[in-house]
C-alpha positions as CSV (number, residue, x, y, z in Angstrom):
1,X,3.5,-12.8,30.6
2,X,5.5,-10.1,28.4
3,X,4.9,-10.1,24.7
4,X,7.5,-10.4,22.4
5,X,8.1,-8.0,19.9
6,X,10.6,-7.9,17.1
7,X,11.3,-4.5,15.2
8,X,12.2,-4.7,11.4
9,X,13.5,-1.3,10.4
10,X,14.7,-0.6,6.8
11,X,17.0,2.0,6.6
12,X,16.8,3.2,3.1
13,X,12.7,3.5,3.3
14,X,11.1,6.4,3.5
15,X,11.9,10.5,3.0
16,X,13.9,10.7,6.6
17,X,12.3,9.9,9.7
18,X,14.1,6.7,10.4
19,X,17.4,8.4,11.9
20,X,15.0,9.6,14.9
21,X,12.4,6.3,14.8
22,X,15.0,3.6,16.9
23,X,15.6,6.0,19.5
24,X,12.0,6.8,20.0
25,X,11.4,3.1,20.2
26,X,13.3,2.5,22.8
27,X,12.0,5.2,24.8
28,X,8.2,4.5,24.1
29,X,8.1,0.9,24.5
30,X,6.0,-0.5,27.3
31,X,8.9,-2.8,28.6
32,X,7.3,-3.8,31.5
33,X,4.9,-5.3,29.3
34,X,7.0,-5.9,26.2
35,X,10.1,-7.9,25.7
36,X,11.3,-6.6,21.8
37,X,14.4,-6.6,19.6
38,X,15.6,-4.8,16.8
39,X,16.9,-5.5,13.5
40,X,18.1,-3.4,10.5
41,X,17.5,-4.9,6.8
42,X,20.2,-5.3,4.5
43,X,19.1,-5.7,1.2
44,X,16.0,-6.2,-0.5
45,X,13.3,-9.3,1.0
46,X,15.9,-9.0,3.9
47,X,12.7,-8.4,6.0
48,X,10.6,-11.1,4.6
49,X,13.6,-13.4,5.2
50,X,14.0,-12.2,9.5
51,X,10.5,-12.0,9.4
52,X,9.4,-15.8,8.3
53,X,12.2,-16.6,10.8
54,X,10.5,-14.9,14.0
55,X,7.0,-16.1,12.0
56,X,5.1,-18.1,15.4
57,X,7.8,-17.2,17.6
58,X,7.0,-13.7,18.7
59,X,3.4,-11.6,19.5
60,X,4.2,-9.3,16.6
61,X,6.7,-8.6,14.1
62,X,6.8,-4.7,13.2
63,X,7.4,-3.2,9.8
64,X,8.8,0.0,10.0
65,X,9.2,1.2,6.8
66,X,6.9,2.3,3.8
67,X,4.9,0.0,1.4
68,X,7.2,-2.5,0.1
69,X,8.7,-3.2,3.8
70,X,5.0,-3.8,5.1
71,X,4.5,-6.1,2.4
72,X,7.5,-8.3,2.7
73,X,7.0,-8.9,6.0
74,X,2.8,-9.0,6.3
75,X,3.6,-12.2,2.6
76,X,5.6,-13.7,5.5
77,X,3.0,-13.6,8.0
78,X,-0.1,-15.1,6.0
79,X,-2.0,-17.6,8.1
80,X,0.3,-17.1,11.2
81,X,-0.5,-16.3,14.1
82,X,2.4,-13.4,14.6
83,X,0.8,-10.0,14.2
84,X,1.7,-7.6,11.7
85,X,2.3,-4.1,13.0
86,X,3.5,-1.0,11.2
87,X,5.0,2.0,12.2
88,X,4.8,4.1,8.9
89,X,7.8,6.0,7.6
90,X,7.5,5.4,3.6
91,X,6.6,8.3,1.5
92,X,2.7,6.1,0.8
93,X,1.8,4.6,3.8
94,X,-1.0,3.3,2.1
95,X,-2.3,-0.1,4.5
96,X,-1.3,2.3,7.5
97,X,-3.7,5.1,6.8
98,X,-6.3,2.6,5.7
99,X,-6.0,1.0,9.1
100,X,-6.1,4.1,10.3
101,X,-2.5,3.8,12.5
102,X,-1.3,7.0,13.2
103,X,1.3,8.6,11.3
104,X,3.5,9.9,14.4
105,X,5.9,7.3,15.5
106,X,5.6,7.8,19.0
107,X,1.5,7.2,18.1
108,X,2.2,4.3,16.3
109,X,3.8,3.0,19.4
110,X,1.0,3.3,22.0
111,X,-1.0,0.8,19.2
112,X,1.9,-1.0,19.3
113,X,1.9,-1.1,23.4
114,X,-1.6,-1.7,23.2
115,X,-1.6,-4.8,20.9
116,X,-5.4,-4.6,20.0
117,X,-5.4,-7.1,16.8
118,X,-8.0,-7.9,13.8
119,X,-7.7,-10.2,10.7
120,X,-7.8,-8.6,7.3
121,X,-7.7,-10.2,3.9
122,X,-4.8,-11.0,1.3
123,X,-4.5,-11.5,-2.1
124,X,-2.3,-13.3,-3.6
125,X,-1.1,-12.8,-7.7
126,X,0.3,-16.3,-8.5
127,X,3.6,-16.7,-6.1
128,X,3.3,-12.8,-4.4
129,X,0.9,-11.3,-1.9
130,X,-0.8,-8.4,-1.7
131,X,-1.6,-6.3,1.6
132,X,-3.3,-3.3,0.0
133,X,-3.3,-3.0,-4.2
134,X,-1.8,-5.0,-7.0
135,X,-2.1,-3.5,-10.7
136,X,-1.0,-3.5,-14.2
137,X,-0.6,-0.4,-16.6
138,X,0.4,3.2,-16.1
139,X,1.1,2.5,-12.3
140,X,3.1,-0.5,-13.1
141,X,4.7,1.5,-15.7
142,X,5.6,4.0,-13.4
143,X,6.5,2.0,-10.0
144,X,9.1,0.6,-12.5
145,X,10.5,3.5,-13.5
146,X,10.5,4.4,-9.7
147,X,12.3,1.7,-8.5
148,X,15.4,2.8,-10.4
149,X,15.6,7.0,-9.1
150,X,17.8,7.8,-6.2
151,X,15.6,10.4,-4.8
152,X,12.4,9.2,-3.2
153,X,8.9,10.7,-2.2
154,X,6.0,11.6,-3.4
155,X,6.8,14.8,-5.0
156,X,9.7,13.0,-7.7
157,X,6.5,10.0,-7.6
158,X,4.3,12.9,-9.0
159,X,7.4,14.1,-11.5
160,X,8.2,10.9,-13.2
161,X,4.1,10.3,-14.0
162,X,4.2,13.9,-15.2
163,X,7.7,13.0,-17.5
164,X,5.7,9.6,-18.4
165,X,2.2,10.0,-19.0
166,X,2.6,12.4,-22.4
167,X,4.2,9.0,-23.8
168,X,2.3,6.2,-22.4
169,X,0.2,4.1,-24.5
170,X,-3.2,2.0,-23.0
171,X,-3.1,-1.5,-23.5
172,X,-6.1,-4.1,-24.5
173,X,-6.2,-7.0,-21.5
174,X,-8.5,-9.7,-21.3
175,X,-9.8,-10.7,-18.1
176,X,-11.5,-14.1,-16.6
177,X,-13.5,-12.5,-13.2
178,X,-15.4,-15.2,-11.3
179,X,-15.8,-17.3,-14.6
180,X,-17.5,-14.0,-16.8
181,X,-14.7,-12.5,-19.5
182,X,-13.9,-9.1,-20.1
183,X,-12.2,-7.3,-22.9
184,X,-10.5,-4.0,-22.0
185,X,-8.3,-1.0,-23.4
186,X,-7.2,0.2,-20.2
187,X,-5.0,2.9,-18.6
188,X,-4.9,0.9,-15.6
189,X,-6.3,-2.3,-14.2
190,X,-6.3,-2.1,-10.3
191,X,-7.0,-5.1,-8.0
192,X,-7.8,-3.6,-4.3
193,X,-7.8,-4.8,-0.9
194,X,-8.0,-1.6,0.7
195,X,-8.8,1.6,-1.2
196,X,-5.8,3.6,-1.9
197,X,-2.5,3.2,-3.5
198,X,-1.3,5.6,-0.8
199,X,-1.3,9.2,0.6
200,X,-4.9,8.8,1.0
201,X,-5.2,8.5,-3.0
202,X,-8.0,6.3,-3.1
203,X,-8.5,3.9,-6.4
204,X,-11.4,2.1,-4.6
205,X,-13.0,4.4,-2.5
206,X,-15.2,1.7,-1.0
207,X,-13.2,-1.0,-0.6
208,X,-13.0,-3.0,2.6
209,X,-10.1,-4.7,3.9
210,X,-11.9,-7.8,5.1
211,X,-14.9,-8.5,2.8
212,X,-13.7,-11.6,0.8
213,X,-13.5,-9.7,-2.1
214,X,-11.1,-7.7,-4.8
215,X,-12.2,-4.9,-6.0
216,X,-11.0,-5.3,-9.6
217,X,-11.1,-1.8,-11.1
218,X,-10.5,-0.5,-14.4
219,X,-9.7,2.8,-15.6
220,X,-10.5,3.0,-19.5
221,X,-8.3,4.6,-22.3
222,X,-9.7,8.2,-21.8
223,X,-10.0,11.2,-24.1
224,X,-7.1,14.2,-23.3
225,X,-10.0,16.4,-22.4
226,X,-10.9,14.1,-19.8
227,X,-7.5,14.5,-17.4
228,X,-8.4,17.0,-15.3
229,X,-11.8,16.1,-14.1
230,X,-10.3,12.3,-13.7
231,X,-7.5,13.8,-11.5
232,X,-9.9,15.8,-9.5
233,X,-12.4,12.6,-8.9
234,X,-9.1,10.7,-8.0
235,X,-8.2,13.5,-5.5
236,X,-11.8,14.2,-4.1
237,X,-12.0,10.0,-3.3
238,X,-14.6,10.0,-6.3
239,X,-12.7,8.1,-9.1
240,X,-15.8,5.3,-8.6
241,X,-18.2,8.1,-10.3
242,X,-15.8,8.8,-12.9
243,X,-17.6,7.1,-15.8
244,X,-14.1,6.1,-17.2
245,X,-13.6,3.8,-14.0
246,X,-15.4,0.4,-13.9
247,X,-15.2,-1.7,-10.7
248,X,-16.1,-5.2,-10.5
249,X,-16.1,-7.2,-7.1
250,X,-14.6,-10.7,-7.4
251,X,-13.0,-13.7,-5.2
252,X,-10.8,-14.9,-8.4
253,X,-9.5,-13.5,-11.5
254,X,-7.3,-14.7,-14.1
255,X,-5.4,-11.9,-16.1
256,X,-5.2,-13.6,-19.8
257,X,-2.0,-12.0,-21.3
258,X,-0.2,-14.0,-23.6
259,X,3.2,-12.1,-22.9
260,X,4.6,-11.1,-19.5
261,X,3.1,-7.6,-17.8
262,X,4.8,-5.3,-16.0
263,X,2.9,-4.8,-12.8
264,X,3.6,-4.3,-9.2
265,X,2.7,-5.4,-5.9
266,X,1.9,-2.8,-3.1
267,X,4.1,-0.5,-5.5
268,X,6.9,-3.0,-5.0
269,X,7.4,-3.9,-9.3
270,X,7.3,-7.0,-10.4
271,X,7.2,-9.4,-13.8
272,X,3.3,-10.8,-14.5
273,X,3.5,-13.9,-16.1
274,X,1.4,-15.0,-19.3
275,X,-2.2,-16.2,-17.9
276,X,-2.0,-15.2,-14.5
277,X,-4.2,-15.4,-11.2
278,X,-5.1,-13.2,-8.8
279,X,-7.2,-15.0,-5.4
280,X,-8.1,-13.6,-2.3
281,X,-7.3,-14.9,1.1
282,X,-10.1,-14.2,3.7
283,X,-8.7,-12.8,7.0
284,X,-5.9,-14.8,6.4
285,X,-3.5,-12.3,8.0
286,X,-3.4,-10.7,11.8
287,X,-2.6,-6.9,12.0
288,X,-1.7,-4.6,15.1
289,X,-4.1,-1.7,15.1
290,X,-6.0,1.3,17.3
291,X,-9.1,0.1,19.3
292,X,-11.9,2.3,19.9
293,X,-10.5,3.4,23.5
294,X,-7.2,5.0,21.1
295,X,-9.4,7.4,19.4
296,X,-11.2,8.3,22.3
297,X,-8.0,9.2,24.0
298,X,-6.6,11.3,20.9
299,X,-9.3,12.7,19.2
300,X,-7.7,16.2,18.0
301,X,-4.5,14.1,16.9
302,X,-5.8,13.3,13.7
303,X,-5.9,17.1,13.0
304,X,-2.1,17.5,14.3
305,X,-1.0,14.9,11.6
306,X,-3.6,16.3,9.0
307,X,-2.1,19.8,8.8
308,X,1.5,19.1,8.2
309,X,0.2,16.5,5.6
310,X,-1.9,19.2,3.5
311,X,1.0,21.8,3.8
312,X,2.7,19.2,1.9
313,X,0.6,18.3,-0.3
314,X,0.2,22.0,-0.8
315,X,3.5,22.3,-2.5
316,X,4.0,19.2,-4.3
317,X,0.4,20.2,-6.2
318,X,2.0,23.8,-6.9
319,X,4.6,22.2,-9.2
320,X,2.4,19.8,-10.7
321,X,3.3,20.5,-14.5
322,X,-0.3,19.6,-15.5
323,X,0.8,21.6,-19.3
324,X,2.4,19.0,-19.9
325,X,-0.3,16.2,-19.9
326,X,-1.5,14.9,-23.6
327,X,-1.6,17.3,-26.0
């Protein structure tokens, strides 16, 4: 019997592959083993609102977009049994790289032909869900601020923190994590599902996306002096040996703030409210990824997607304005 397959594309994710992404849908498909449809969103939590239609109707229910796409449509897919699959066109891609699905759409497709599934975990911050990483502080600040520029990707990402972080002030939080408090001035409070934020930027570099647990981690107020060794354990996947970075492992925590946070879900921003909770939901969500046979098959691809990747990366370090961090 064919699976069916429905295709969420949002337009307006992304720095410019989706113009070419339908069309090589159409032509990549396994459609002797696939029935599938396609539908463009309209506005934003369009996709969560097709995708908790189609929710135990259809095999899998594809996200192709960037973080906040995947996340609208995995919240709607909690504890179904419809599959989440992605095929990554956001300037992040964080839950995609973590689940290691390729970065080529035509790549992303054979998974999707292939329809090899696991169950990872959720959380979920009072009423939202989180695939990947939820926060509060600078990254919150900033995914804010984000929401509201015109040009997208990860080069104007890296200019706003760059225009913001001179400015930004820590904040003290209080925290209730499996039943013990904490106190904190922060820079950030990160709670991870996976390990990065995105573009292999990892927050939790050993976090696993189906242990039961959040990573809860907290980057302290830090001296000026202390920037560039903090950016270079961020960027060398170290930031857990930074001694200004505290990680706590928890199943529940309650964020004890007597006014509403900014903060953000999967870098999608939203209001926190006073006294809040964070739970996780064990494997509580069914995701379309490569099996072992995939890699077998495409072992120097990796390195064809790598390249580009770190030519890009390349650049958008070279006008990194790091003289204009604290003075």
């Amino acid at each position: 019997m064919k699976k069916k397959v429905v295709f969420i594309i949002n337009p307006k994710s992304g720095i410019g592959k989706k113009s070419i992404v339908e069309k090589e849908i159409t032509t990549e498909i396994d459609t002797e083993s696939i029935d599938f449809e396609i539908i463009h969103t309209k506005y934003r939590g369009h996709a969560k609102e097709i995708a908790e239609r189609f929710s135990g109707k259809t095999d899998a229910i594809v996200a192709v977009g960037g973080d906040g796409t995947v996340n609208e449509i995995g919240s709607a897919l909690v504890g179904s049994e419809t599959a989440l699959a992605i095929i990554p066109v956001g300037s992040g891609n964080g839950l995609a790289r973590e689940l290691n699905i390729p970065l080529r759409t035509s790549q992303a497709i054979s998974v999707i032909n292939n329809m090899y599934t696991r169950k990872i975990d959720v959380m979920k911050l009072n009423s939202y869900y989180s695939l990947n990483v939820a926060g509060v502080g600078f990254d919150s600040f900033i995914s804010h601020k984000f929401s509201t520029v015109k040009r997208r990707g990860p080069l104007q990402y890296m200019r706003l923190i760059t225009q913001e972080f001179p400015a930004y002030k820590s904040q003290e939080y209080t925290l209730n994590i499996d039943g013990h408090f904490f106190k904190r001035n922060a820079f950030l409070i990160s709670f991870a599902n996976s390990a990065q934020w995105g573009n292999n930027i990892r927050i939790s570099p050993n976090a696993q996306v189906d242990d039961g647990l959040i990573d809860v981690c907290i980057v302290a107020n830090f001296p000026n002096y202390a920037v560039p060794a903090l950016l270079v354990s961020l960027l060398a996947q170290a930031i857990d040996k930074n001694k200004y970075d505290e990680i706590i492992h928890a199943k529940e925590v309650e964020l004890m703030n007597e006014e509403p946070l900014l903060g953000h879900v999967d870098g999608e921003p939203i209001m926190i409210e006073p006294h809040s909770k964070i739970s996780i939901l064990p494997l509580s969500l069914n995701v379309v990824v490569p099996d072992e046979e995939f890699f077998k098959s495409s072992i120097f691809s990796p390195l064809r997607e790598i390249i580009p990747q770190f030519q890009q990366f390349q650049q958008q370090i070279s006008q990194f304005p790091f003289t204009k961090i604290k003075q």
